[in-house]
C-alpha positions as CSV (number, residue, x, y, z in Angstrom):
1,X,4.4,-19.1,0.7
2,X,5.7,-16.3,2.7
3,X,8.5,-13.6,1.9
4,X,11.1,-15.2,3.9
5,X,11.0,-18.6,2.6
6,X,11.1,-17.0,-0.6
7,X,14.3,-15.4,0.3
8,X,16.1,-18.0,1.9
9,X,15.1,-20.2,-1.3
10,X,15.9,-17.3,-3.4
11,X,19.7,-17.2,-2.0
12,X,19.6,-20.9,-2.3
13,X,19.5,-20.5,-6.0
14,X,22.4,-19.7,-6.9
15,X,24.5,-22.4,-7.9
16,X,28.2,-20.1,-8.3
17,X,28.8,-17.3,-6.2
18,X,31.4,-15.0,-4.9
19,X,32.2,-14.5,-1.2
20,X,31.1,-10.7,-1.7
21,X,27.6,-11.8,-3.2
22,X,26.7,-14.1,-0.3
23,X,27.7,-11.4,2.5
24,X,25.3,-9.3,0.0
25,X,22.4,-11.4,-0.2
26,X,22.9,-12.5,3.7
27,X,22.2,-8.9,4.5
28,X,19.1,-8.6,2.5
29,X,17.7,-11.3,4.1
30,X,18.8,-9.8,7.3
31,X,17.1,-6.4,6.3
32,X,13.9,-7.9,5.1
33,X,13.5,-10.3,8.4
34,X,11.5,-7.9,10.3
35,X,8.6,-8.0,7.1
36,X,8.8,-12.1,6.8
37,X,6.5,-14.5,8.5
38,X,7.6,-17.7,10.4
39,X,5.3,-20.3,9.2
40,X,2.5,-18.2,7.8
41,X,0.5,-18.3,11.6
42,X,1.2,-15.1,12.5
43,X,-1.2,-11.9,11.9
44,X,-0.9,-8.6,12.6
45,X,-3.2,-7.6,15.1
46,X,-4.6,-3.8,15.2
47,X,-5.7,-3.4,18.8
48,X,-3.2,-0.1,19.8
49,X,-2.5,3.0,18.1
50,X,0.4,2.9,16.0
51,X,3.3,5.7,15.6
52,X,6.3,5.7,14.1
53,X,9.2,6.9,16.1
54,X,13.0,6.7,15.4
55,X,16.5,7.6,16.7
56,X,18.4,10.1,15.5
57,X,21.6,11.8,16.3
58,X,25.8,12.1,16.1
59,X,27.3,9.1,15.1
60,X,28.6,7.0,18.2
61,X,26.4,9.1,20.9
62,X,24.4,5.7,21.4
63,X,21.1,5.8,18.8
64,X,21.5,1.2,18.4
65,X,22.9,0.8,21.8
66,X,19.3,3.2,22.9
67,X,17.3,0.7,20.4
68,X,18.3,-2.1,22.1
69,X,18.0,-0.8,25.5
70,X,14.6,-1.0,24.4
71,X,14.3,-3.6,23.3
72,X,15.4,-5.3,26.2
73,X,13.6,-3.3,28.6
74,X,10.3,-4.1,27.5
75,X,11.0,-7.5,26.8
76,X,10.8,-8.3,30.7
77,X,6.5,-7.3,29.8
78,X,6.7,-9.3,26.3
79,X,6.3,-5.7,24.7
80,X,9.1,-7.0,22.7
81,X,11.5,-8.6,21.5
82,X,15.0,-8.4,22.7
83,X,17.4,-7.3,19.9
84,X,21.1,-7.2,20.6
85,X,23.2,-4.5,19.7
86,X,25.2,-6.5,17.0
87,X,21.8,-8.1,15.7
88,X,20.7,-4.6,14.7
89,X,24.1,-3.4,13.2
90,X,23.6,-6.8,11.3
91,X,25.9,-6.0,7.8
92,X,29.8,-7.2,7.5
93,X,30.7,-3.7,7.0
94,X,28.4,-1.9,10.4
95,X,30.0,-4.9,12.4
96,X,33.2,-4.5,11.1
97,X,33.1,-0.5,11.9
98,X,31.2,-0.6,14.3
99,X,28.8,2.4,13.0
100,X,25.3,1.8,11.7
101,X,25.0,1.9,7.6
102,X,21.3,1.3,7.0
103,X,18.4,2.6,9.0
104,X,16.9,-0.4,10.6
105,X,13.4,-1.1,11.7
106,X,12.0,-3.1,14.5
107,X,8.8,-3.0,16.6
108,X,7.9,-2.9,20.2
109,X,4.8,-1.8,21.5
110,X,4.0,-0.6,25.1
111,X,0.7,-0.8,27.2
112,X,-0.8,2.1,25.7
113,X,0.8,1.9,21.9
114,X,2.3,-0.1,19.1
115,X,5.6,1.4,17.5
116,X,7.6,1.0,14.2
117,X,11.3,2.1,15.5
118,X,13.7,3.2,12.8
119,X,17.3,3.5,13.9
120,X,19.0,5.8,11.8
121,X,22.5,5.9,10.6
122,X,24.8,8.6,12.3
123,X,27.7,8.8,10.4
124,X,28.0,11.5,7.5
125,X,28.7,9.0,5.2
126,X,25.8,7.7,5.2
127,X,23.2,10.0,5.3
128,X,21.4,9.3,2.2
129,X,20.1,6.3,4.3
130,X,19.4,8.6,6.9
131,X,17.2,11.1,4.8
132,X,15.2,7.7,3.8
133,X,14.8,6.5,7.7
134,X,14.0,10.1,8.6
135,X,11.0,10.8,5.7
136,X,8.8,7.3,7.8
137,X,9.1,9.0,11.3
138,X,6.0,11.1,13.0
139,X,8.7,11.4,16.3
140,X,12.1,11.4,16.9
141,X,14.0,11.0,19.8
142,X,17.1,12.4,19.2
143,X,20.4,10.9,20.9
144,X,23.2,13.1,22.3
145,X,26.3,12.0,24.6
146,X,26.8,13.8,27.6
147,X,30.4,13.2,26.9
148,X,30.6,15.8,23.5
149,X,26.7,17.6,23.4
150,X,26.1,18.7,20.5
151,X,27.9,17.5,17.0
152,X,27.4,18.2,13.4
153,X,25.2,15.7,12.6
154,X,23.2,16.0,15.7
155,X,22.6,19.3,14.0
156,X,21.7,18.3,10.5
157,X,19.9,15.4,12.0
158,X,17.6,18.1,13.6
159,X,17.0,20.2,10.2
160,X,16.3,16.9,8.2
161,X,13.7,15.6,11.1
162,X,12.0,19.3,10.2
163,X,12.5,19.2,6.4
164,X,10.3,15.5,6.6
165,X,7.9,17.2,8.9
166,X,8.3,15.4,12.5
167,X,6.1,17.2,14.4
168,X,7.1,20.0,17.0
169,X,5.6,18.1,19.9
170,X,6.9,14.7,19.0
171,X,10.4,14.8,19.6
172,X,12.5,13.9,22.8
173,X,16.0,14.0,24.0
174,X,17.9,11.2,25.7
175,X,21.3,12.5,26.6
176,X,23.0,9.7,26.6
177,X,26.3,8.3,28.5
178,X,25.7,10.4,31.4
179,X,27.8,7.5,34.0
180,X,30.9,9.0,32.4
181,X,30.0,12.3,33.1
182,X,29.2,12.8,36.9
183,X,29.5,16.5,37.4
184,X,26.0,17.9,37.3
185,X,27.1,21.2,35.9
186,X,28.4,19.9,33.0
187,X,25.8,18.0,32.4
188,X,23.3,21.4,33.0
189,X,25.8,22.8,30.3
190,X,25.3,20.0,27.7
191,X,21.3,20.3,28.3
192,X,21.5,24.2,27.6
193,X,23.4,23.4,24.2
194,X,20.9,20.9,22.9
195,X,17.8,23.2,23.8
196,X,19.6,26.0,21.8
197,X,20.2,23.9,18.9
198,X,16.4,22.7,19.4
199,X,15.0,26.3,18.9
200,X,17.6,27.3,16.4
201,X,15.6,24.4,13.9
202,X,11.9,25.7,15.1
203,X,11.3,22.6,17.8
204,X,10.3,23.8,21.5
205,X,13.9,23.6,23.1
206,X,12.6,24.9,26.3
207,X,10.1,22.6,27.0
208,X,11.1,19.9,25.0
209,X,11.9,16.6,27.5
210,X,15.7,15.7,28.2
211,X,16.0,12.6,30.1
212,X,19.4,12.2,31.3
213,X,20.5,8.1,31.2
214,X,22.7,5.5,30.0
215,X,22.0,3.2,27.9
216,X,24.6,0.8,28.4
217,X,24.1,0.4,32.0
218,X,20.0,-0.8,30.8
219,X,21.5,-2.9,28.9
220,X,24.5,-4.7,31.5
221,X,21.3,-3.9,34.3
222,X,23.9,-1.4,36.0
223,X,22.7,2.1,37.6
224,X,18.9,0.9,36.9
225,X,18.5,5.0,37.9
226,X,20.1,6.2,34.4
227,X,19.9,2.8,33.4
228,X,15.9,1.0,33.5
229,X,14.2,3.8,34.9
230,X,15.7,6.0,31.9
231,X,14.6,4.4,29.5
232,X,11.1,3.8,31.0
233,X,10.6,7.5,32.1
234,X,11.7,7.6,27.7
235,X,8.4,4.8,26.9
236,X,6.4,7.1,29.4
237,X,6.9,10.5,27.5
238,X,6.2,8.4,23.7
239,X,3.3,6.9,24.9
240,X,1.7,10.0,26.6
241,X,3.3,13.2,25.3
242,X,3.8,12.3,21.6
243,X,0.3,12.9,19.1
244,X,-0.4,10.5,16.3
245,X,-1.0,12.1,13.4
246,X,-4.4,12.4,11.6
247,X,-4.7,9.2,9.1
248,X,-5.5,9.4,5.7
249,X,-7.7,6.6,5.5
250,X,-10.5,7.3,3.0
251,X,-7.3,8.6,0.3
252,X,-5.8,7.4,-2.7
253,X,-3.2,4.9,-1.4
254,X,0.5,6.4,-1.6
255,X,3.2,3.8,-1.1
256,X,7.0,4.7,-1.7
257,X,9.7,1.9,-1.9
258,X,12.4,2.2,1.0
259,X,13.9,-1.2,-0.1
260,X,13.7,-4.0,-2.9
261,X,14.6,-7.4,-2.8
262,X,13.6,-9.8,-6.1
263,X,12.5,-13.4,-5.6
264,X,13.1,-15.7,-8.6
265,X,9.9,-17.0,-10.1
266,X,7.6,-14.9,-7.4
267,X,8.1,-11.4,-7.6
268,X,9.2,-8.6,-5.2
269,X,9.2,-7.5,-2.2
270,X,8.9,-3.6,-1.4
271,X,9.7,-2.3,2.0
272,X,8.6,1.1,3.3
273,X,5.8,3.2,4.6
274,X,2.0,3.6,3.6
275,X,1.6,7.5,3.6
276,X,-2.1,7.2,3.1
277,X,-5.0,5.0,1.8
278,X,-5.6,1.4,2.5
279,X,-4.0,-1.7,0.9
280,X,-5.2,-5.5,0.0
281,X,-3.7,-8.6,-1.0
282,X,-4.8,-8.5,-4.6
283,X,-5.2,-5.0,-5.2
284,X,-4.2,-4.2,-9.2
285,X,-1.4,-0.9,-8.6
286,X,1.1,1.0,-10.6
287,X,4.7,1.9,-10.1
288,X,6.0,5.0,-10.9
289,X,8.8,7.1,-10.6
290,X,12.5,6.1,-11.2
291,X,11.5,3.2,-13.0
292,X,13.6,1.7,-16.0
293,X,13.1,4.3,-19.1
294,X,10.8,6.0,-17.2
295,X,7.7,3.3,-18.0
296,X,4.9,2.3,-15.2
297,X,5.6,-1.0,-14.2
298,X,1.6,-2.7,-13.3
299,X,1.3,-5.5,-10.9
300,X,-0.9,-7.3,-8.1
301,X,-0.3,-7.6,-4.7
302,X,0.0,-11.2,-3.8
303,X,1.0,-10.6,-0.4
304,X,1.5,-7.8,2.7
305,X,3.1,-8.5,6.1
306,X,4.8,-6.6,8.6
307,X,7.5,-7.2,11.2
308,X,6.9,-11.3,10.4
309,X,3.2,-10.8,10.9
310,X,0.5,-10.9,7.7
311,X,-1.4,-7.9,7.2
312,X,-5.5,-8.4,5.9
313,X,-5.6,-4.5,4.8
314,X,-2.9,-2.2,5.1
315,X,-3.2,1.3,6.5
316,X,-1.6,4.5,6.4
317,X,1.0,4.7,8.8
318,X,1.9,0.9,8.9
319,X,6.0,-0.4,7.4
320,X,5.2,-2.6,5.4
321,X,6.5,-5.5,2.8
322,X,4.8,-5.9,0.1
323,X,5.0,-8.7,-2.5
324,X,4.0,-8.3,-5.9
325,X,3.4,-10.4,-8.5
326,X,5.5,-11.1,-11.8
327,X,8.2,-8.5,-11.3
328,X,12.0,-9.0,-12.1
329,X,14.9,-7.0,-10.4
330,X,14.9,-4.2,-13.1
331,X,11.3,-3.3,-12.5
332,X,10.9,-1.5,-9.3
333,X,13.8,0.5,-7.4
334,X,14.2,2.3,-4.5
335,X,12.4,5.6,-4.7
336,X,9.5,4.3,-6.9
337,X,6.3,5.2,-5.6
338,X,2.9,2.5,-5.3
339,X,-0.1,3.6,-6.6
340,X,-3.8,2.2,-7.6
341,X,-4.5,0.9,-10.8
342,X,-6.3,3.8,-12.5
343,X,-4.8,6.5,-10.9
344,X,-4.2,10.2,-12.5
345,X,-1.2,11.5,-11.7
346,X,1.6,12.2,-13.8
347,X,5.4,11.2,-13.1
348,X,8.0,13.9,-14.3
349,X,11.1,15.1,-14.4
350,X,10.3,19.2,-14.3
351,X,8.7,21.2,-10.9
352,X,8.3,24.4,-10.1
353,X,9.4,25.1,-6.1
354,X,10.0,27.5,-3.4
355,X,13.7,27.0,-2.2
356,X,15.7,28.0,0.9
357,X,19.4,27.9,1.1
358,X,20.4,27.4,4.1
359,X,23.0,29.7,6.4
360,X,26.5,28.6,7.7
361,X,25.1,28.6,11.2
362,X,22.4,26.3,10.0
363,X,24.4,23.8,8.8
364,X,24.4,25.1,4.8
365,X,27.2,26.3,3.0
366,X,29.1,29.5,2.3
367,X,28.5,29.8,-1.1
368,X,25.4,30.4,-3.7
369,X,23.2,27.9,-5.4
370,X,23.5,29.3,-9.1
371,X,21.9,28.9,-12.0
372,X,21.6,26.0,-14.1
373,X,24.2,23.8,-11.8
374,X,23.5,20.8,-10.5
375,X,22.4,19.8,-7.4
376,X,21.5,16.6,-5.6
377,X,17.6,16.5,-4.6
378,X,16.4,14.3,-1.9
379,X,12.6,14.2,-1.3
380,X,10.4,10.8,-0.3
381,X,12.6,7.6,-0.4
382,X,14.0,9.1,-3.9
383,X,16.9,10.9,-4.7
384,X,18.1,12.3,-8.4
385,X,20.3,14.9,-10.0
386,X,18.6,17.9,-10.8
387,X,19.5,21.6,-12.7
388,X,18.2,24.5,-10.9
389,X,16.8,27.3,-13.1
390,X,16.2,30.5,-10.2
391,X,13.7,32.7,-11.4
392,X,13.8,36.6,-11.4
393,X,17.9,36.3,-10.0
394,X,21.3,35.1,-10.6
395,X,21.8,33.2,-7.4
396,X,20.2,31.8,-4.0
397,X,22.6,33.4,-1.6
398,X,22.9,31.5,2.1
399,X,19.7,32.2,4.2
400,X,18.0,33.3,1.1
401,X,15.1,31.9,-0.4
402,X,13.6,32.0,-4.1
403,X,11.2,30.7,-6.4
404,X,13.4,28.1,-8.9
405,X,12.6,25.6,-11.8
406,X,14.3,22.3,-10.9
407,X,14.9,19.8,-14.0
408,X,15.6,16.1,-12.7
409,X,17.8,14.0,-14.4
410,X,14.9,11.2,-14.0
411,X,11.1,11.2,-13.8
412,X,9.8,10.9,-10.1
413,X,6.7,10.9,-8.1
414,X,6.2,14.6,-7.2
415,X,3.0,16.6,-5.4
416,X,2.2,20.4,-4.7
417,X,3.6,21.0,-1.1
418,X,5.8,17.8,-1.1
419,X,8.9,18.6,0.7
420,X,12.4,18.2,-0.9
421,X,16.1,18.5,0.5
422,X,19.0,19.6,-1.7
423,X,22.6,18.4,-0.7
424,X,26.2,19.3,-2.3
425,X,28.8,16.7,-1.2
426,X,28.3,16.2,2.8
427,X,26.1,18.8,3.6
428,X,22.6,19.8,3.4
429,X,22.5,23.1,1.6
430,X,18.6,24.0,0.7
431,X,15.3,23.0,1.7
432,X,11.8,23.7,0.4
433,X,8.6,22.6,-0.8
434,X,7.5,21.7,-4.7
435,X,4.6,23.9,-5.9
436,X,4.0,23.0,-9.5
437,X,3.9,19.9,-11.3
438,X,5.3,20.9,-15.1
439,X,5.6,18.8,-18.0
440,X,8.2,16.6,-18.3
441,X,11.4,17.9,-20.0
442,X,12.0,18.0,-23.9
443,X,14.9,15.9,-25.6
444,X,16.5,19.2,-25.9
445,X,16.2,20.3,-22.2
446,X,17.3,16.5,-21.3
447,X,20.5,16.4,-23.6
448,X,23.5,16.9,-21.6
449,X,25.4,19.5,-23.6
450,X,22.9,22.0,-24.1
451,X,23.4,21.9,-20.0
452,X,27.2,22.1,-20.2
453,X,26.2,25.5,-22.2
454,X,23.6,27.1,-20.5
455,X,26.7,26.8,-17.3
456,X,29.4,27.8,-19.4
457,X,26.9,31.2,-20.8
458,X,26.2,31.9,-17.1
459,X,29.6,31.7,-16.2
460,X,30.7,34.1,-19.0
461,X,27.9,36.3,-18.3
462,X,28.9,37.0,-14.5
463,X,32.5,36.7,-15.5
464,X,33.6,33.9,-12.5
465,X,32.3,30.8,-11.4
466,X,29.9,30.7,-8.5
467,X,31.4,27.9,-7.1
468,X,35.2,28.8,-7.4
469,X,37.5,29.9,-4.8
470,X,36.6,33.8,-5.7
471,X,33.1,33.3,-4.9
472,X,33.3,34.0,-1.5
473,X,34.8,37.2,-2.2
474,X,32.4,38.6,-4.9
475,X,28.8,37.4,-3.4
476,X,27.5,38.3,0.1
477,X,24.3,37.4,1.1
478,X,21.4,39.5,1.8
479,X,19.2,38.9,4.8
480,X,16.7,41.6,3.6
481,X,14.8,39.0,2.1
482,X,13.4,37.6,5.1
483,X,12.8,33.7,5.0
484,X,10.0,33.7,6.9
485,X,7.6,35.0,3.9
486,X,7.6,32.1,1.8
487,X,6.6,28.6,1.9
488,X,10.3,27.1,1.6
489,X,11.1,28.6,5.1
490,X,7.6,28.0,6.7
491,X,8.0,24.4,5.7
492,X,11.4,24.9,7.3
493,X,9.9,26.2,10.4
494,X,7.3,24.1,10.7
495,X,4.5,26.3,9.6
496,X,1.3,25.3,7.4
């Protein structure tokens, strides 16, 4: 029986429900359509490379409209299907805002390629479910309206594409809306503002391709010069100027959870990404990582499609939904990680890392990260709490990086060189990379007032709050310590 018959039975179920939990459970089924199988006939066929590509960008500058532009475009060669703009903003609340919430996948593939698309959320609000899109994309094209150039989230859009590791020759620019802006200088002026902010976050901004179009005119068939042929000069640059990455076939399989839906008396079904390793229907795994109390939850696959089509053996690279066996709601959770039966590594909630703190004019903060506050850490599809304990200083001033101990408030999935993101309210603050596994905290270390000390004795100690008003006043930072030497910035510039 396949996953979206399961769903659709699943929602069935329910005998009494409010108004709120069927718009809820219409929307997972919405999100989990491009995994389910019509009918069980379909397979997934592996005759063209695969890549996954997404669009990122300001909120309103056009990232769905571009989607499905697409969408459309190739539809006229059966590359795809045609997916209107208010089928991929498909929740009561995107429609009723008209912003996207959730980063949405489809597929489409090309003459040369098969792609996973994953259009990302734009709005600030929402950029947890950005981070998530973001950490499955090997390119980006990245979306900007003519009509503003540059906007704070096209910015932090940029660093997070670097933090996850999108490769410096797989991104692209379609600047977007260009039929309301007729005057070629501006235009010239818009296209030197997005190649700055491309070099300012390490990516090629003076060769990187800007294809100047309109989405909206492919999709009404209007202009087919910014229109069409814009967004087929865009298919022509991902198909022959983007690399697909090196696949880790012959590695432990590595499988995080972007999404879970439960299906009464069946199981669950896990969205996301295989980072590496193959997959099988009836493979015996473990989940780890933000699982209730911390325990590994052990299942078997019973079933593995993507976009509606079953899957015979998963590899890395592919989105995926993957049904397991015997599994209730409470099991598995966003973030967890899949792993094989048997395998050795360890979950926990303590890591040694290298941390940068980003400057103003990156996008970071004014003020310090400080010892023993708490942060919010971002890294995979998980997210957690987290005390930071900076060794050898008091503070990680802006454009300063350090070597800190970072205590979660939950065990996760964590490897040597696996890249994190730490944000404070709205904005991305620090980036780096994890570089020891240690072992899991003490009841002591976990117990929430011997925290509320260790910040109230550093407070006293320096004599002010780091994060108060005065801050600003007492710290400057110091550039002396150049980011460049350490492997927090090198990840942050796209270094090895």
């Amino acid at each position: 029986m396949q996953i979206l018959s399961l769903l659709s039975r699943n929602v069935g179920a329910f005998k009494t429900v409010s108004l709120c939990e069927q718009k809820m459970q219409q929307v997972a089924i919405m999100q989990a359509r491009h995994l389910a199988v019509p009918g069980g006939k379909a397979v997934f066929k592996r005759d063209k490379p695969h890549l996954n590509v997404g669009t990122i960008g300001h909120v309103d500058h056009g990232k769905t409209t571009l989607t499905s532009a697409i969408t459309k475009v190739l539809a006229t060669s059966k590359g795809a299907k045609y997916r209107k703009y208010e089928d991929i903003d498909n929740a009561p609340e995107e429609k009723a805002r008209g912003i996207t919430i959730n980063a949405f996948h489809l597929e489409y593939e090309t003459a040369k390629r098969h792609y996973a698309h994953i259009d990302c959320p734009g709005h600030a609000d929402y950029i947890k479910n950005m981070i998530t899109g973001a950490a499955q994309m090997e390119g980006a094209i990245l979306v900007v309206a003519a009509t503003d150039g540059p906007m704070p989230q096209t910015k932090e859009h940029l660093l997070l594409a670097r933090q996850v590791g999108v490769p410096l020759e797989n991104i692209v620019v379609f600047m977007n809306k260009v039929d309301e802006v007729p005057d070629a200088e501006t235009r010239e002026l818009v296209e030197m503002d997005i190649r700055e902010q491309l070099n300012e976050f390490g990516y090629p901004g003076d060769t990187c391709p800007v294809i100047f179009g309109s989405a909206l005119c492919a999709l009404e068939g209007k202009q087919p010069e910014i229109g069409e042929e814009a967004v087929k000069q865009l298919l022509e640059i991902l198909d022959n100027k983007f690399v697909i990455p090196e696949r880790k076939v012959n590695e432990e399989p590595m499988f995080a959870a972007e999404h879970v839906y439960s299906i009464v008396g069946r199981g669950t079904v896990i969205t996301g990404k295989l980072e590496r390793g193959v997959l099988k229907r009836g493979d015996k795994i473990e989940i780890v990582g933000g699982t209730k109390d911390g325990v590994t939850v052990k299942s078997t696959i019973s079933g593995l499609e993507s976009f509606r089509k079953t899957v015979d053996q998963a590899e890395p690279g592919d989105q995926l939904g993957v049904l397991l066996r015997g599994l209730g709601p409470k099991d598995v959770r966003r973030g967890c990680v899949l792993l094989p039966a048997g395998h050795k590594h360890k979950v926990t909630d303590k890591v040694k890392a290298q941390l940068y703190v980003l400057k103003e004019s990156e996008g970071g903060a004014k003020t310090p990260i400080a010892n023993y506050f708490s942060e919010h850490v971002f890294s995979l599809t998980w997210d957690s709490g987290a005390s930071v304990k900076i060794i050898g200083k008091d503070f990680v001033m802006p454009g300063e990086s350090a070597e800190v101990e970072l205590s979660l408030n939950s065990q996760m999935f964590i490897e040597p060189q696996q890249r994190f993101t730490i944000r404070k309210g709205a904005k991305t603050i620090g980036t780096g990379v994890f570089t020891e596994v240690l072992n899991p905290l003490t009841a002591d270390e976990k117990d929430p007032k011997s925290k509320k000390k260790l910040m109230r004795a550093e407070m006293e100690r320096l004599g002010f709050n780091p994060y108060g008003e005065l801050a600003e006043k007492r710290l400057k930072p110091d550039f002396s310590n150049s980011p460049k030497d350490n492997p927090a910035a090198k990840a942050f510039e796209g270094q090895p």
